[in-house]
N, C-alpha and C positions, 0 to 999 in steps of 0.2 A: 504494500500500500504506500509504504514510505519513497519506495521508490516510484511508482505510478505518479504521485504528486509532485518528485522532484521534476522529472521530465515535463508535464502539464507546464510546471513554472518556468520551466527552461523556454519550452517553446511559446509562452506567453511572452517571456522579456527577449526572445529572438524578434517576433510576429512583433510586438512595439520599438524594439530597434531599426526593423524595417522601414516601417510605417516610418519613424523619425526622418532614418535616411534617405527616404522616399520624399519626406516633407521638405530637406533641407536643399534647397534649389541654391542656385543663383539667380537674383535677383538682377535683370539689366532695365532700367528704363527707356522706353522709345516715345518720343517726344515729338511730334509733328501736326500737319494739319491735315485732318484727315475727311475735315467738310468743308466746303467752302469752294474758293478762286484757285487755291494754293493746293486743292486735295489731289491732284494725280499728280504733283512732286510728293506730296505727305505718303496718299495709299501706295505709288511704288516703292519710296524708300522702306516702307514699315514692310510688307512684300518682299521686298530684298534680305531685309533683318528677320524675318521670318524663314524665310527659305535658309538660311544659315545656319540658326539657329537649328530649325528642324535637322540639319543634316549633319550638323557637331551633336546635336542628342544623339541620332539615330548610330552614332559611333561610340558613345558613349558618355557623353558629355565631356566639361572641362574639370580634373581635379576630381573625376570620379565622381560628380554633381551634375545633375541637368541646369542649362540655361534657362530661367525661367520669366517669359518679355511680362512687364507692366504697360501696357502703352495705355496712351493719353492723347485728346484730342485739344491741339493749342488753339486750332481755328484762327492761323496765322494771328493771332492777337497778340500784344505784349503782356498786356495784363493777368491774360489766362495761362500764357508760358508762365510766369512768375509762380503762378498758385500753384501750378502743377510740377513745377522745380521744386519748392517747399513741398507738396504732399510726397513726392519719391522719395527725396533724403528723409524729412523727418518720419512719415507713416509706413513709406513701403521697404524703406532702409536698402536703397537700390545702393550696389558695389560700382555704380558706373549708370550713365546713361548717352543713347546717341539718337541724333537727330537734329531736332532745330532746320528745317528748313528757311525760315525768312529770318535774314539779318535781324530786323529789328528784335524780332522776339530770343535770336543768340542771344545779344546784347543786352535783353531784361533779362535773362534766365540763367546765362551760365556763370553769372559772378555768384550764386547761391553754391552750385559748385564749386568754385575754386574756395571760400569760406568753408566749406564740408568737408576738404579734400578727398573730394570725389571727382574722378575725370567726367568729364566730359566731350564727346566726339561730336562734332560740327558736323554730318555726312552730307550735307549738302548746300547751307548758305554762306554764299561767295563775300561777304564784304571785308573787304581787305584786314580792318581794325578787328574780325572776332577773335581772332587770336595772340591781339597782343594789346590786350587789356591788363595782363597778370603779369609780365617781362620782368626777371629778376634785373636789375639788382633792388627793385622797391618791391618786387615779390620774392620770397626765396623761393617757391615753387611754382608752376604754372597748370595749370589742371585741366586748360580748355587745348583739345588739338581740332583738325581738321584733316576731312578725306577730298573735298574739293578744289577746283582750281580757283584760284580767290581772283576778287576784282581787279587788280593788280596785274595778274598775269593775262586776263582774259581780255582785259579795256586794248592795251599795248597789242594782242594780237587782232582785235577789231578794226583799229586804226592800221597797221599795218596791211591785212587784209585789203582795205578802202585805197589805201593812200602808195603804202608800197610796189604793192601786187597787184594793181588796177589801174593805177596811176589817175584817181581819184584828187581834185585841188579843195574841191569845195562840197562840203559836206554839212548836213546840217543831222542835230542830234537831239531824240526825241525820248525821254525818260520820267518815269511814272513817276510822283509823287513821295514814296516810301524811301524810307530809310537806306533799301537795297537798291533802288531806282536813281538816289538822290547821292550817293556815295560812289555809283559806280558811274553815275554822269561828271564829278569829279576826275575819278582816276581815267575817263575818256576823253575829258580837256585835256589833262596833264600828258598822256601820250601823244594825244595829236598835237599837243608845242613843243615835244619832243621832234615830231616830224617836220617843224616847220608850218604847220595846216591849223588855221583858225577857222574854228566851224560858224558858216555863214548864219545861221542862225541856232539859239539851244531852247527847244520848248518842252514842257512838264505838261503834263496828262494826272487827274486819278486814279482809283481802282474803281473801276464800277462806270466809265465812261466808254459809252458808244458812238460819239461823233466829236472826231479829232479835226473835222474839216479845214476848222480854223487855223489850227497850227500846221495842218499840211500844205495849206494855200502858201501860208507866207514864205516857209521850205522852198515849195515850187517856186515864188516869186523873187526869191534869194538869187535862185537857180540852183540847186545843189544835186550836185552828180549822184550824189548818193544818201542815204537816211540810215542813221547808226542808230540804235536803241537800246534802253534799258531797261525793261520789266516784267510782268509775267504775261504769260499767254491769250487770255481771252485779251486785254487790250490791245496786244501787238497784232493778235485776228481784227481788229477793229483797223486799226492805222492800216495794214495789209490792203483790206477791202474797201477802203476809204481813197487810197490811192490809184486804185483799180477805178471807182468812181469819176474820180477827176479824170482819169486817162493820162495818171502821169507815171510813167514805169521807168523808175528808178533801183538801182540795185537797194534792196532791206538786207542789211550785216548787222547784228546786236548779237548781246549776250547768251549764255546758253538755252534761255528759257523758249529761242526762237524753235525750240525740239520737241516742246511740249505738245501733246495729241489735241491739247483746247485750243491752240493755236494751228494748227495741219488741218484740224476737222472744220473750225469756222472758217478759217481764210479760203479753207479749197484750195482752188487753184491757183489763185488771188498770193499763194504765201509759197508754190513752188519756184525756187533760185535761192530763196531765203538762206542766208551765211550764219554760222555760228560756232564757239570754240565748243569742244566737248571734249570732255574726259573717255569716254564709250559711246560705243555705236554697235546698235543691234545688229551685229555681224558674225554669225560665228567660224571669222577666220583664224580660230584656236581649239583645241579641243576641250580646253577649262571653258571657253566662252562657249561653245556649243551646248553644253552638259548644263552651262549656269541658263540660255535661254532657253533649251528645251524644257526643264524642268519648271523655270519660272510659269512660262507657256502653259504647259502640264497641268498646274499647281493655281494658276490666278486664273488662264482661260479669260486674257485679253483681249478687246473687241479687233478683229481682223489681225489675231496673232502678235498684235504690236506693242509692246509695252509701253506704256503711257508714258512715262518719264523717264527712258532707260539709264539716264547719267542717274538720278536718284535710288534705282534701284539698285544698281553696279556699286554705288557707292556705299550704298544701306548695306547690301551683302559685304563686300570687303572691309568696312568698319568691325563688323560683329567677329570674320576672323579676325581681324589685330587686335582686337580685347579679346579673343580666346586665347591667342597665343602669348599674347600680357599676362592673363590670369595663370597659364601655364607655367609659364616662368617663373612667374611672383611665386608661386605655389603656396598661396593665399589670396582673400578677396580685400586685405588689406586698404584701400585708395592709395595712399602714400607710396605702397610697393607696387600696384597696378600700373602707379605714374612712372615708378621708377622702369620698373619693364618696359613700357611703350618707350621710353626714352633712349634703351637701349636693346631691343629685340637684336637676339641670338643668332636667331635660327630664320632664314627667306621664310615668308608666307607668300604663298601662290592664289594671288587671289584673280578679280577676271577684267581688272583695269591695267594692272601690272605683278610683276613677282615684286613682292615690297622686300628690298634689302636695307636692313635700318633705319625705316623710313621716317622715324622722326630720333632727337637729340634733345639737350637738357635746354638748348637754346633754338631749336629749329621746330613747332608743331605742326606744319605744313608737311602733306604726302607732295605732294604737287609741289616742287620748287622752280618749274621755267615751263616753256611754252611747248620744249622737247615731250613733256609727257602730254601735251593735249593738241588735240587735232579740229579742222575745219569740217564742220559736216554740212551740210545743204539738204534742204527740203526738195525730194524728188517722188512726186505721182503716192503723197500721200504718207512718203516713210523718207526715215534722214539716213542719208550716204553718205560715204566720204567725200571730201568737195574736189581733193587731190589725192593722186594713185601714192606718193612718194608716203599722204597721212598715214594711209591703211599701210603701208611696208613697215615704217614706223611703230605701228601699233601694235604690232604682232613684234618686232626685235624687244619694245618695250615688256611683251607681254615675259618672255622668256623662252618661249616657244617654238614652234616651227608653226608653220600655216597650214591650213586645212586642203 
């Protein structure tokens, strides 16, 4: 009998060790907009951090733990990023979160992080400043990194585009209202006086405007060879089809957001030629990029196969390996040592924008450090291709790979 009962309690405090082990995840928070203007950057990048997650689980997780996502919907807002920064550290006691699509709401949300010393990964908003709000030597650590190409690198290859490679003099520049809109209209002056090229006229747009006519007349009436932009998708579908109206066809080159599906589906036709830098292009000339779009494909069942946002979601996916293999490292969920690891990874992670070799340092939080790792894509019959044969060679030497 004595013994009957020993065993009952054995396999009872085995069966609640389980349960335990079973409970004790890793917490990552994913932070984006997942309704709204901003939602097919938010749903692919969360999509992306999903798909990774799922497939570091399905191996066994990191540390012998499942990954386990919190996400949250910011509704590109600032206010609502804040609250939901505060609810992950303090309620949900995330080890890390990634995300943040729109600058602005970076910029309210990830100083709660670095205060935590919890990292934080930028996986997809471009303003120059998000990652160097913390810069030692008035921070001793830095807790915010980033997977995208920042405004910085992207603005200089817009203008170049325009001005080097088109031979482009006069150029007029149309950027949204926001924070990301208004910061990268900046570093877009600043390269084009780089080049020599003062842009004939610079007009602002908001979110939520469907007739630009105003500010495209006076473009036209400038005369400008071409129209550079800064913002998100449904307004640049608007500018697109507005210029189409007038019957004034000028070359449209802007920011990456020219990729986005709410911008290819409203413009139509109206937004094929359309230039823009990208990180990724649904291409699978790699066998990692085949595997990561079949699967996505698979798995989300995208309207016409396409991924809505593919630089967001490439980067969603590749963020989630470099905090696995941070947590790896660290071999704890530490923040401090998370940081410490991402600052110094070991060991390549093969992800499906590039093989990251050390990709960030105690003073570098950028993946993306020049224009070598981002390529020119163009809107072509509905889906974005490379604009040049030499990007795609590029892209695949970047990747580590051989070509498909």
């Amino acid at each position: 009998m004595t013994f009957h009962k020993t065993c009952l309690a054995l396999a009872i405090t085995l069966s609640l060790a389980a349960t335990a082990n079973a409970a004790d995840t890793i917490k990552v928070g994913v932070s984006g907009p997942f309704t709204g203007g901003s939602s097919s950057m938010g749903v692919s990048m969360r999509d992306g951090v999903r798909l990774a997650a799922q497939e570091i689980n399905a191996k066994g997780g990191v540390l012998g733990r499942q990954i386990e996502l919190i996400e949250r919907d910011d509704e590109a807002k600032n206010e609502r990023g804040v609250q939901i920064a505060q609810e992950l550290i303090n309620r949900e006691q995330v080890v890390a979160t990634v995300g943040f699509i729109n600058t602005g709401v970076a910029l309210a949300s990830t100083r709660f992080y670095q205060n935590a010393a919890i990292p934080a990964i930028a996986n997809v908003a471009t303003g120059s400043v998000v990652t160097q709000q913390f810069l030692p030597p008035k921070y001793e650590h830095n807790y915010v990194f980033r997977m995208s190409a920042a405004d910085n690198i992207q603005a200089p290859m817009i203008a170049a585009e325009a001005v080097t490679k088109r031979g482009f003099k006069k150029v007029a520049i149309m950027a949204d209202s926001t924070n990301y809109g208004q910061l990268g209209r900046e570093d877009m002056e600043k390269a084009l006086d780089k080049l020599g090229v003062k842009p004939v006229v610079v007009e602002k747009f908001n979110i939520g405007d469907v007739d630009m006519t105003a500010q495209l007349l006076r473009a036209k009436e400038a005369g400008a060879e071409a129209l550079l932009t800064y913002g998100i998708g449904p307004e640049l579908a608007q500018l697109a089809n507005g210029m189409a109206k007038l019957g004034w066809k000028v070359p449209l080159i802007g920011s990456w957001t020219l990729a986005m599906a709410n911008f290819i589906d409203t413009a139509r036709a109206n937004g094929d030629g359309a230039l823009m830098p990208q990180t990724f292009i649904q291409n699978p000339n790699t066998p990692k990029r085949k595997a990561f779009i079949d699967a996505y494909v698979q798995t989300f069942k995208p309207k016409h196969d396409r991924i809505e946002s593919a630089v967001s979601a490439a980067q969603g996916y590749d963020s989630v390996l470099l905090l696995a293999a941070a947590i790896e490292q660290a071999g704890n969920t530490k923040g401090a040592d998370i940081r410490a690891a991402l600052e110094s990874l070991q060991k390549p992670v093969e992800g499906v924008i590039m093989t990251y070799k050390s990709p960030y340092s105690a003073t570098d939080h950028e993946t993306i450090d020049g224009p070598e790792l981002v390529y020119m894509g163009e809107v072509s019959k509905g889906r974005v291709v490379f604009a040049h044969p030499e990007d795609e060679q590029r892209s695949v030497a970047n990747a580590g790979q051989s070509a498909q």
